[in-house]
Wavefront OBJ file of the C-alpha trace (Angstrom):
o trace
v 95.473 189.746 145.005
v 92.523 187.684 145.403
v 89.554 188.863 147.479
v 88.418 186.455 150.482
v 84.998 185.808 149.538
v 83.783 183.739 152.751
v 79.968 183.832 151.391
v 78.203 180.843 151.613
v 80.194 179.727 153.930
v 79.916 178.572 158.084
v 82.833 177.291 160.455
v 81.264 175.564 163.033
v 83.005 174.538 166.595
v 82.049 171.676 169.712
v 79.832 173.216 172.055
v 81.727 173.215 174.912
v 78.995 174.436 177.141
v 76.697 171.567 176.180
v 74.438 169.950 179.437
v 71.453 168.549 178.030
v 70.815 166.228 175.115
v 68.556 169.419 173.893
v 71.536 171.465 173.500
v 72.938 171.666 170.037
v 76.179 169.376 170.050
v 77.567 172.414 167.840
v 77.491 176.276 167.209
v 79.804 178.654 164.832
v 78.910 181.622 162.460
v 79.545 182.600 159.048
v 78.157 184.255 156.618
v 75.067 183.446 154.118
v 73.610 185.360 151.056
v 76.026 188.653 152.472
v 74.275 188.414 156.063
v 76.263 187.071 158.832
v 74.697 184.026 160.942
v 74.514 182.253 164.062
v 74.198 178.792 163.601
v 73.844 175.798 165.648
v 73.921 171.666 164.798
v 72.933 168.659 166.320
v 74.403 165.398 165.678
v 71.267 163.319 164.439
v 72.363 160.080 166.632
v 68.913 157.985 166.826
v 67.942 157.720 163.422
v 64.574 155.949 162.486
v 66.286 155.437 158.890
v 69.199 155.608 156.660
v 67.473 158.128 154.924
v 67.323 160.629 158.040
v 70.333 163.045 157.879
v 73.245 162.904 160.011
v 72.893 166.416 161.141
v 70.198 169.530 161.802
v 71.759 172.477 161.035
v 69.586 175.934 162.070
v 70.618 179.393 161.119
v 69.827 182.379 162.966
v 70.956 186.275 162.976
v 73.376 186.540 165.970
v 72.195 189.609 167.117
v 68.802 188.262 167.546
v 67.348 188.950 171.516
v 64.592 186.615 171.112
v 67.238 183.242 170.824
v 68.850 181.810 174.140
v 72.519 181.558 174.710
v 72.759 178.761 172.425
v 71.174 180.037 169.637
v 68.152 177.961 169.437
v 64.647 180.253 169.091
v 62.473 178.304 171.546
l 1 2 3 4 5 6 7 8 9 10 11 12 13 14 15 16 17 18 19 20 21 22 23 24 25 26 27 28 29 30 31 32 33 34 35 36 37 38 39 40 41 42 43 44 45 46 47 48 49 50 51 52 53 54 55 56 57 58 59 60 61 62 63 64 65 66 67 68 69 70 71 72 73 74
């Protein structure tokens, strides 16, 4: 039987408890290099350019204290 090797990899649902533009737009966890993640995306919806990337994507270690309830370190 194959092993379910989920490195590398993030799953990543609508934040439901979004209430300011601030607030990432989504938030999941996963796994990355064998440590697991938080992680948190916003939807990049005033780009200056074509070039700018449709979304920001920030990981961060879930159990963490110094990051607020959505997972964002400031």
């Amino acid at each position: 039987m194959a092993e379910n090797n989920k490195d590398n990899s993030v799953a990543l649902w609508k934040n439901q408890k979004k209430q300011k533009d601030t607030d990432p737009a989504y938030t999941g966890r996963g796994m990355v290099n064998g440590k697991e993640v938080r992680a948190v995306a916003w939807i990049n919806i005033n780009k200056k350019n074509e070039n700018s990337p449709d979304f920001n994507i920030k990981f961060n270690d879930p159990n963490d204290q110094n990051t607020n309830k959505n997972g964002v370190p400031f």
